[in-house]
C-alpha positions in Angstrom: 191.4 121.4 207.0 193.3 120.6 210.2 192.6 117.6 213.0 191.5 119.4 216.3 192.3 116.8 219.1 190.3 117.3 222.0 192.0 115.5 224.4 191.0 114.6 227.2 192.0 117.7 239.6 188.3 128.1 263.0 184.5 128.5 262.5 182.8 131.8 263.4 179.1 131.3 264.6 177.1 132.8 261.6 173.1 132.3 261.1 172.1 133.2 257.7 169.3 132.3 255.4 171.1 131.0 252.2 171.0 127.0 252.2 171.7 124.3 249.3 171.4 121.0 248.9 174.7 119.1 249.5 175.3 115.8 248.2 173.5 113.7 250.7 170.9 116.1 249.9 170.6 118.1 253.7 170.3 121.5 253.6 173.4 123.3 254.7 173.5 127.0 255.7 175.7 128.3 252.3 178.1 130.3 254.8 179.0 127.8 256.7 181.0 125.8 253.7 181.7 129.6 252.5 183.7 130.1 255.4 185.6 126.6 255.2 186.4 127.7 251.9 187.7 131.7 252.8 189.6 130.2 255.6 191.1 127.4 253.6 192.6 129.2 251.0 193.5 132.2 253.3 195.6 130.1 255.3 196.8 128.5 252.3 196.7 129.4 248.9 199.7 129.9 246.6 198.6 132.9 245.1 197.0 135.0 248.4 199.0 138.2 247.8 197.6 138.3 244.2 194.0 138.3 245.6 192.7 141.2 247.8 189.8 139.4 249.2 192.0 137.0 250.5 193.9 140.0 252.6 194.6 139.2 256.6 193.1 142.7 257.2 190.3 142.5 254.8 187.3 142.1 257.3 186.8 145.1 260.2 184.5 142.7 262.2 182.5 139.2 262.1 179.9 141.3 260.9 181.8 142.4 257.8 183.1 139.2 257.4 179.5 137.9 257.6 178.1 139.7 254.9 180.8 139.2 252.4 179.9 135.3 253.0 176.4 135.7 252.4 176.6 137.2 249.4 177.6 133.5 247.4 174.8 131.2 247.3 176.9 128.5 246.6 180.9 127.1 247.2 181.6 127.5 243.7 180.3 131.1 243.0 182.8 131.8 246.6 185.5 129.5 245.6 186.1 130.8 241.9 185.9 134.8 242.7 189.1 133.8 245.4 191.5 132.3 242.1 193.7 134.6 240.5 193.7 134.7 237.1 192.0 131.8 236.3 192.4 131.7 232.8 196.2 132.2 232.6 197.6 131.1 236.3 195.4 129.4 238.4 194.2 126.5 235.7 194.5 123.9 238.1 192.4 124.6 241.7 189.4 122.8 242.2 186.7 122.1 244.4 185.5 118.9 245.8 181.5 118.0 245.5 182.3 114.7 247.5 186.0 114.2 249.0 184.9 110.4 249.6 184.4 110.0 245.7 187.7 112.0 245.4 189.6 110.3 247.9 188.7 106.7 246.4 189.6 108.2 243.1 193.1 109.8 243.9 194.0 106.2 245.5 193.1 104.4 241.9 189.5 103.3 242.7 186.8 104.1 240.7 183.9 103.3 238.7 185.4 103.0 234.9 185.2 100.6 232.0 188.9 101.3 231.7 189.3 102.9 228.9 191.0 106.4 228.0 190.3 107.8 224.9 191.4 110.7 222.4 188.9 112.8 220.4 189.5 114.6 217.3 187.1 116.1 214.7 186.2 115.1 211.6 187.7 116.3 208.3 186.2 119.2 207.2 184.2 119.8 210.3 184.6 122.3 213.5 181.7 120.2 215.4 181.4 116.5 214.4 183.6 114.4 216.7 185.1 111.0 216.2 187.1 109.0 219.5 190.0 106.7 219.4 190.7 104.2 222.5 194.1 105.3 223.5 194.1 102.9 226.5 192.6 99.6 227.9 193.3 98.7 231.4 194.1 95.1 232.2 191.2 93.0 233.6 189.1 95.9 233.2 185.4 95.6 231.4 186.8 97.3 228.5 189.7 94.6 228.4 187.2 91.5 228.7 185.6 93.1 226.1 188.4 92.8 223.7 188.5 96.1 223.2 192.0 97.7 222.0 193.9 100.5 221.4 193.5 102.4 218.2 189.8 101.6 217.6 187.4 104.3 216.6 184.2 105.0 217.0 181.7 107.7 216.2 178.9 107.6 217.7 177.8 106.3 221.6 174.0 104.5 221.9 173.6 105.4 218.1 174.1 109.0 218.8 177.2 111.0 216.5 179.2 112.5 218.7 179.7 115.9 218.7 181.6 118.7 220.9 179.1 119.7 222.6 177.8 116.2 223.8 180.8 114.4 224.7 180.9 114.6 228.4 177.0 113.7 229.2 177.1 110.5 226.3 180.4 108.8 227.5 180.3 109.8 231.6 176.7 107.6 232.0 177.3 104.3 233.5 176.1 102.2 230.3 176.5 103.3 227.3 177.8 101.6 224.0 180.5 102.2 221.2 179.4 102.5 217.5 183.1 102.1 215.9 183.8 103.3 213.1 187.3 103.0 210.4 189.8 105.7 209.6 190.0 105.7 205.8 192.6 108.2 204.1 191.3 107.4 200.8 194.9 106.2 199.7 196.3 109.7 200.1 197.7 109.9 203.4 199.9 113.2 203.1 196.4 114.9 202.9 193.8 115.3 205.9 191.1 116.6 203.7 190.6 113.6 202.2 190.3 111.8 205.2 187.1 110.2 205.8 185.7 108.7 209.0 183.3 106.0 208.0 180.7 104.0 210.1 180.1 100.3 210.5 177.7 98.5 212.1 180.3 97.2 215.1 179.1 98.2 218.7 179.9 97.1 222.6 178.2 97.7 225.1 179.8 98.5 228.3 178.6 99.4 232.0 181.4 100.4 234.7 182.5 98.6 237.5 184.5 99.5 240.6 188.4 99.2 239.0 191.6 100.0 240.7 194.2 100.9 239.0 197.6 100.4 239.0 199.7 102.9 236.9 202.2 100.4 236.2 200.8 99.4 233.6 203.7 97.5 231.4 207.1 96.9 231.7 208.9 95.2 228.6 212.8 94.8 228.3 213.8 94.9 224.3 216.5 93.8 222.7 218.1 95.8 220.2 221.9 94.8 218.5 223.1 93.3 221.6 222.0 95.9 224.0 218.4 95.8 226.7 216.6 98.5 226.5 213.6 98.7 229.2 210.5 100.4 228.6 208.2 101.3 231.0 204.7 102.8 230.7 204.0 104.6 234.2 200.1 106.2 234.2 200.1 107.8 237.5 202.3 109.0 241.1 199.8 107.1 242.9 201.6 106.5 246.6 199.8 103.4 247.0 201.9 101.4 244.2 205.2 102.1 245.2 205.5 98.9 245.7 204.5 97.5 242.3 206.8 100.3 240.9 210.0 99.3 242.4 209.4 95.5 241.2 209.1 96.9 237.9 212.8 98.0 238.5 213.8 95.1 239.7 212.8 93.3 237.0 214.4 95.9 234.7 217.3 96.1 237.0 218.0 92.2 237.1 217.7 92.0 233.2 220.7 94.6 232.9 219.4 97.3 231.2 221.4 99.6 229.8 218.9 102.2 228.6 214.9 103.1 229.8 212.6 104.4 227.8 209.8 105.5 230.1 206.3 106.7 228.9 204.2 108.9 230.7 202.3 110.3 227.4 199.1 109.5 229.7 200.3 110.5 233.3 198.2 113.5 234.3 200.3 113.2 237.9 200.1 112.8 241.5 202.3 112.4 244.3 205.6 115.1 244.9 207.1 111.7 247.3 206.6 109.0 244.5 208.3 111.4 242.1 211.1 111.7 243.9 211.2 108.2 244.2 210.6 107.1 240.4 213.9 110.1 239.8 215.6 107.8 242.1 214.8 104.3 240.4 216.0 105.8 237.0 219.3 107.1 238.7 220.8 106.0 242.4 224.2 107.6 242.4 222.3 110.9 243.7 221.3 109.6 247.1 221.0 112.4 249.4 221.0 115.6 247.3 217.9 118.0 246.8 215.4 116.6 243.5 213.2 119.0 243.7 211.6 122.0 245.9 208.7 123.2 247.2 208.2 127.2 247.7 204.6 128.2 249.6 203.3 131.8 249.8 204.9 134.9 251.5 203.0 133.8 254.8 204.0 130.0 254.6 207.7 130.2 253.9 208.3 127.7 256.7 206.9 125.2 255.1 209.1 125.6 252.2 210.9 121.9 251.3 213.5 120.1 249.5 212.3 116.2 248.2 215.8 114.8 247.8 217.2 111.4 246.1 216.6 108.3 248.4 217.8 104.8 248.2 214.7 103.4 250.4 211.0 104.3 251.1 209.0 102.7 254.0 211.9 100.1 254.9 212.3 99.2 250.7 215.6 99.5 249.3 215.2 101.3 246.0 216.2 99.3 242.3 217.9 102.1 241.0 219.5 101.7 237.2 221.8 104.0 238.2 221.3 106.2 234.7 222.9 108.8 233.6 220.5 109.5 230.0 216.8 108.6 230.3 213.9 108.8 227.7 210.8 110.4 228.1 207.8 110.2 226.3 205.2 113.1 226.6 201.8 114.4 225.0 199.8 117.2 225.9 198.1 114.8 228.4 201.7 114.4 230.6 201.4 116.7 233.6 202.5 117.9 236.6 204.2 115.5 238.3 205.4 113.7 234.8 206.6 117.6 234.0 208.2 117.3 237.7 210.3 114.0 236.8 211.7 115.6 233.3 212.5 119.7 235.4 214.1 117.6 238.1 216.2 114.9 236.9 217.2 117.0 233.5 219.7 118.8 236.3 221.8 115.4 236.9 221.5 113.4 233.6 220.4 113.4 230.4 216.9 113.7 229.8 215.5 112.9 225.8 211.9 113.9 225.7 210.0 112.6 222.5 206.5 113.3 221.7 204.4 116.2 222.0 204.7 119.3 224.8 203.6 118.5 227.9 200.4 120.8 230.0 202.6 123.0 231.8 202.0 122.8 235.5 204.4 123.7 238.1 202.6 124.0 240.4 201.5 121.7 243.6 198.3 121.2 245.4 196.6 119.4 248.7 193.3 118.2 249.7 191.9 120.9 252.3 188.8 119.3 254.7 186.6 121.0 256.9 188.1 120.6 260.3 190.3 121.9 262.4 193.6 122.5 260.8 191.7 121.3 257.3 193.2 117.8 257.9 191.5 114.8 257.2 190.4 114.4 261.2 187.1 115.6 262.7 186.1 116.6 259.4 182.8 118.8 259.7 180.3 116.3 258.9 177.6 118.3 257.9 179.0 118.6 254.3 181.1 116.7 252.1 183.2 119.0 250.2 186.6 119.6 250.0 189.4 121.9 248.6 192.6 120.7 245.7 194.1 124.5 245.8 197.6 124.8 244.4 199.9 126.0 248.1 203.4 125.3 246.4 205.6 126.0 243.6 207.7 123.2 242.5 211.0 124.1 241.2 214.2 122.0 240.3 217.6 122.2 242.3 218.4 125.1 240.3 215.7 127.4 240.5 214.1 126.7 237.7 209.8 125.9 237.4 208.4 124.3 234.1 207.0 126.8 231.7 202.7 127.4 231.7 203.6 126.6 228.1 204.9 123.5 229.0 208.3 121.3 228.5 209.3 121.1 224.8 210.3 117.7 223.4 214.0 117.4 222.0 212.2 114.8 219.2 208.9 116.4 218.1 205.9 113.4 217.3 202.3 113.7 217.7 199.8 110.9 218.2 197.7 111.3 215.4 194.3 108.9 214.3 196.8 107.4 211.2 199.4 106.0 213.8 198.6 104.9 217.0 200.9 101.8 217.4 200.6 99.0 220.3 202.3 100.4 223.7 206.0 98.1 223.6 206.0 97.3 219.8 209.2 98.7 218.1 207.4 100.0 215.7 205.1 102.3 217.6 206.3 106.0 216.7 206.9 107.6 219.8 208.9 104.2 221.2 210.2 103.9 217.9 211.8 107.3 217.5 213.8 106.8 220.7 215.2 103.0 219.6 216.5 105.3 216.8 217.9 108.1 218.4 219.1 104.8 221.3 220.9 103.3 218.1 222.2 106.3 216.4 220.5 105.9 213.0 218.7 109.5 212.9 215.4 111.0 213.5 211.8 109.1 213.2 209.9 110.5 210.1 206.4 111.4 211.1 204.8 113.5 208.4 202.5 115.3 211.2 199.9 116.7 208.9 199.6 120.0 210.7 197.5 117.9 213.6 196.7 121.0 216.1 196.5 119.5 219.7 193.9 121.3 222.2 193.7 120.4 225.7 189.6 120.3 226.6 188.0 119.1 229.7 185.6 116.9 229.0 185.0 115.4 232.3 186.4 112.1 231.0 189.0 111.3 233.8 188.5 113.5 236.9 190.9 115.0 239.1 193.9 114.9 235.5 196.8 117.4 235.9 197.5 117.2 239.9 200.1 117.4 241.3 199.6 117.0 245.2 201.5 116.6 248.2 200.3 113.3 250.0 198.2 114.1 253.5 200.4 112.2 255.2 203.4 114.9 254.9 204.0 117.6 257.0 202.5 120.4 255.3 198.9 120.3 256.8 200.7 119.9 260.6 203.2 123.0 260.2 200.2 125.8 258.8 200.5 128.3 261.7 197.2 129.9 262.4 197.0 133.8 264.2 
């Protein structure tokens, strides 16, 4: 029996009769967020060609166009017929409920106990479900707790977990963790004799307002002589930029001479800070392209090169000046991790180890209600938003990451018998590249045929984005007829 892991982003006057509640619960006439929405992604969308309702010509009048609104009750039921190909292309468009929650979450602030987790079912069953911490955020309720990585539990306020209840037990704002151990009955080249056994442990936990920062350790390791740095980098959030480049510095001033940089749990974020990260790991690139941006047939003015920098905002950039990095991946790294590996494997050497990576190339923006669908004037009758993908990212040569994902060069899985402590040598994924850093061969993993599925359980909001920040250009250059 195999381990599944489920593993956790120009108005036109129309009176109608449709209404819904919004989230400050006034009734808003349906069409008039309909429209925001038609006119968002017409003006915008990646994929408009590919989507006949989307068309230039596709209304005759107001009239038409008025009726086609009112047949969608609701901004989802509109939003989701405009995708293409939902299952296979578009995975990654969203829409907003309430921009203010997403706005404070896409800057690091939200209600969390900080922890991440990683869910897998039970030997022998296809709907039992046991969770493993995978990450505790400093100074976070979680953290005072004691809690650490690796621990497993099995049930949340005394309920088993199960696949289908996931998402309501462990998104409340209280809740606790009934742990549980991993035992492999002393046979640990067979998963059918794995048994997940409960105890009588339990914390309770109730979220608090956290902000993260996605630097969230930096550790220089000495290894026969030489400093290797290791770095584990949770999210391209803009706002710790800052935080990032002291990280170098510190790496910098203890002379590394190799990085090992983890981004198994970075689900993404910002094109600019991944250009500047590219340029922290390397610096004897300043000026030439990192990566591209291609928009739709009608935006192709908008089309941009992010390029190698040796300052942001007045900073001068610690740069390693690299020319071989290591990358560490799971099926959680995404989109702007997958950006990082694409871009800079053009210049250096880039040694991925872990698991494939989601397998987005694509980039998206935050699209308001207001004129221009900035964040200015926004229509205040409403609080929802748009995350459509506008942009393609692509390397200097051309070339997007797969849907499928970027392959690693040293194939590891995180599996329930071997989550190690982030930093320690002896942690696999860290471990495998001090080997391959040293010359002495391959890390063993025996992987058990552990299948990884990628499942949204509403556990993190907003993971595998990949957005270009407000403040750029973009919104400013969208020509309107």
């Amino acid at each position: 029996m195999k381990l599944i892991k489920l593993c956790l982003l120009l108005a036109v006057a129309l009176t109608f009769t449709n209404c819904f509640e919004d989230n400050d619960d006034n009734a808003v006439a349906a069409s008039e967020i309909n429209d925001f929405i038609w006119k968002a992604l017409n003006a915008t969308y990646l994929y408009k060609a590919d989507v006949p309702d989307l068309a230039n010509n596709r209304f005759s009048s107001d009239g038409d166009y008025g009726f086609y609104l009112n047949q969608f009750s609701t901004p989802e039921s509109i939003f989701e017929s405009l995708l293409f190909d939902r299952d296979n292309v578009d995975r990654f468009s969203f829409l907003i409920p309430n921009y203010i929650d997403f706005l404070e979450n896409q800057q690091g602030n939200s209600l969390s106990t900080g922890l991440e987790f990683d869910f897998y079912f039970k030997p022998g069953s296809d709907t039992e479900v046991f969770g493993i911490i995978r990450l505790v955020l400093p100074n976070s309720v979680g953290d005072n707790q004691g809690l650490l990585r690796g621990q497993i539990f099995d049930a949340v306020n005394d309920v088993p977990l199960s696949n289908t209840n996931l998402s309501d037990l462990l998104n409340q704002n209280s809740y606790t963790l009934n742990f549980a151990n991993y035992n492999d009955n002393g046979t640990p080249d067979d998963v059918e004799d794995d048994i997940i056994e409960s105890t009588a442990n339990s914390t309770s936990l109730t979220k608090q307002a956290y902000t993260e920062n996605p630097v969230f350790q930096t550790d220089v390791i000495d290894v026969d002589g030489e400093n290797i740095g290791y770095l584990v980098y949770n999210g391209f959030n803009n706002n710790f930029e800052n935080e990032l480049n002291a990280a170098f510095g510190q790496l910098q001033a203890s002379n590394v001479q190799h990085l090992v940089l983890d981004l198994r749990y970075n689900p993404g974020g910002s094109v600019g800070t991944a250009a500047i990260l590219g340029s922290m790991i390397t610096g004897q690139f300043n000026g030439e392209v990192y990566s591209k941006l291609i928009y739709n047939e009608d935006l192709q003015q908008n089309n941009s090169n992010y390029k190698f920098v040796n300052s942001f905002d007045g900073n001068q950039i610690n740069s390693l000046n690299l020319s071989k990095v290591y990358v560490l991946t799971t099926d959680a790294s995404a989109s702007a991790s997958e950006l990082v590996i694409n871009s800079l494997s053009q210049y250096i050497d880039v040694v991925q180890i872990g698991d494939n990576t989601v397998g987005k190339t694509q980039a998206s923006i935050t699209l308001f209600d207001s004129p221009g669908f900035g964040p200015n004037d926004i229509n205040p009758t409403h609080t929802y938003a748009l995350q459509p993908l506008v942009a393609n990212s692509i390397n200097v040569n051309d070339e997007a990451v797969p849907s499928t994902g970027l392959i690693p060069d040293i194939d590891i899985n995180e599996t329930p018998r071997n989550y190690g402590i982030l930093g320690d040598t002896n942690e696999p994924l860290l471990a495998a590249a001090l080997l391959d850093i040293q010359g002495l061969g391959r890390y063993g993993q025996f992987n058990n045929e552990v299948k990884s599925i990628k499942k949204d359980m509403n556990l993190k909001p907003f993971e595998d984005r990949m957005y270009i920040d407000i403040e750029d250009v973009f919104i400013d250059r969208i020509q309107f007829e």
